[in-house]
Phi, psi and omega in degrees: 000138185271140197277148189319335208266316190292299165322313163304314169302312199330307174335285147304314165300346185275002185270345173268170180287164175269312153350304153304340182261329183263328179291314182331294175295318190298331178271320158335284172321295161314348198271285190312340179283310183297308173313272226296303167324301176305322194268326182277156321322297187310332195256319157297342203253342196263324167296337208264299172319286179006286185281330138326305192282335162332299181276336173305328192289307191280318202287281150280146162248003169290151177275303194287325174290332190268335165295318185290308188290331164333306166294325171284342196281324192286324183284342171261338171307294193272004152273349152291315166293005163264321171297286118049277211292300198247058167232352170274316172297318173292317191300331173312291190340133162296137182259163191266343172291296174307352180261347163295306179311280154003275177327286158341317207260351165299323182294301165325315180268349155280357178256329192268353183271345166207040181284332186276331166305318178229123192326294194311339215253324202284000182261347152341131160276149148267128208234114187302144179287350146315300182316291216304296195306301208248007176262149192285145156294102156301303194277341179247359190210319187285181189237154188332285196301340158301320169329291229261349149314290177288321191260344191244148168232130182278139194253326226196072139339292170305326193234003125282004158259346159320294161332288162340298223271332186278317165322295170294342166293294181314334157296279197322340158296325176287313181209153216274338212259351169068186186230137186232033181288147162299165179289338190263353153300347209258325150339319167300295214273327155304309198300331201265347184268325141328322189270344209305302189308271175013285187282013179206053178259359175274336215248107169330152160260150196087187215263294221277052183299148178198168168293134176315185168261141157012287162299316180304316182309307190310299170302317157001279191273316189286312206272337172292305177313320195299342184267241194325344162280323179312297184302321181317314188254003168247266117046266189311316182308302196299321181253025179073015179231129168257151158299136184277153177063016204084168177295356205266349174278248192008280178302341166311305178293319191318303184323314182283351169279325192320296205277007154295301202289319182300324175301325166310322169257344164287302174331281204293348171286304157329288168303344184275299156341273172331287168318324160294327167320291198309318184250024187245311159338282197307304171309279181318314167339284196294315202250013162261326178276307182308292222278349185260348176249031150286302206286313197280358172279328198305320203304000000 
């Protein structure tokens, strides 16, 4: 009998593409192939000195000269093991293009597997990682009055400026100069600071950003939606403002700010990745040239 805890990964994991598991793993693998590379090179490379400080030895009777070629000799060895090193990494490295896929292809396949199952879900698009890379983030790059320009139509004139008015008395406690915003902007800027948690409920916390599992996807995209109806029948209603043509353009942009935001700490996670590599490098670096003038001192 499979025990109850293994069956439940099982579970999950069947909820992701097998695609998505094989790319992981195939990355996964290269990350240890490459370590395992670095370190036997670092270890071929320490031996190769060795035998360098040998002929320096036979070569000079100078002290000061056999350092001075020593040192030329180590700069030039470990900018060849440093080209080596990071033409393996780049080739490892996540493209900002693959991790677009990635996102997609997770996201995409939790939307056709319970778009017809949950209410919230079934008016969702599915969105190509060509979309995600070149289309612009409304909710993340535009300014208030561009939101609510596109997205908003006023219903109840009289009870959003109401809304206005009380918004700028509550600044003007805060700053001497008050908000001198229009009303379905300062409505924008509520709406968008309300979604925030929300539209970046996918993106880990701390440096180890990574994708969700499946489920985490799921709670995710339902909870964003469940955000933005919330605000809709509360927020908007309450202050005389709709979505034009209805919510479904709208959630539509939110989802796509969600899978944006993500993309973004994998991206920024990656580059976070590299550089510790690059400086873990740097570190064998130091402690490899001491132990190599060590040796040409030794003598």
């Amino acid at each position: 009998t499979i025990p109850a805890a293994r069956r439940e990964e099982a579970m999950r994991k069947l909820w992701v593409p097998v695609e998505y598991h094989c790319d992981l793993t195939r990355y996964t693998w290269a990350l240890s192939l490459a370590d395992a590379a670095d370190r036997e090179q670092l270890r071929s490379l320490r031996e190769h000195f060795k035998r360098a400080v040998e002929e320096l030895w036979k070569t000079y009777s100078s002290q000061a000269i056999a350092e001075d070629r020593a040192l030329q000799l180590f700069g030039e060895e470990w900018a060849a093991f440093e080209g080596e090193s990071k033409a393996r990494m780049k080739k490892i490295e996540k493209t900002r293009k693959q991790l677009s896929e990635e996102v997609c292809l997770v996201f995409n396949h939790v939307l056709r597997q319970h778009r017809h199952e949950q209410q919230h879900l079934h008016v969702l698009e599915l969105v190509s990682a060509a979309a995600l890379l070149g289309e612009d983030d409304p909710l993340l790059t535009w300014s208030d009055a561009q939101v609510a320009q596109e997205f908003f139509e006023v219903r109840g004139p009289q009870r959003l400026a109401k809304f206005a008015s009380a918004q700028r008395l509550a600044s003007r406690g805060e700053s001497m100069r008050g908000d001198s915003r229009q009303p379905e902007h300062i409505v924008a800027a509520e709406l968008r600071k309300s979604l925030e948690p929300a539209m970046s409920a996918a993106v880990s916390a701390g440096e180890r950003a990574c994708i969700p599992a499946a489920d985490a996807v799921l709670k995710a995209m339902v909870g964003l939606s469940e955000a933005v109806l919330a605000e809709e029948s509360q927020l908007m209603a309450r202050v005389g403002v709709r979505f034009t043509g209805g919510s479904v353009g709208f959630l539509n942009r939110a989802h796509f700010s969600m899978r944006r935001r993500l993309l973004d700490s994998l991206v920024n996670a990656e580059a976070k990745r590299m550089a510790r590599q690059w400086k873990v490098l740097q570190s064998h670096r130091e402690r490899t040239q001491e132990e190599f003038m060590a040796m040409v001192r030794g003598r």
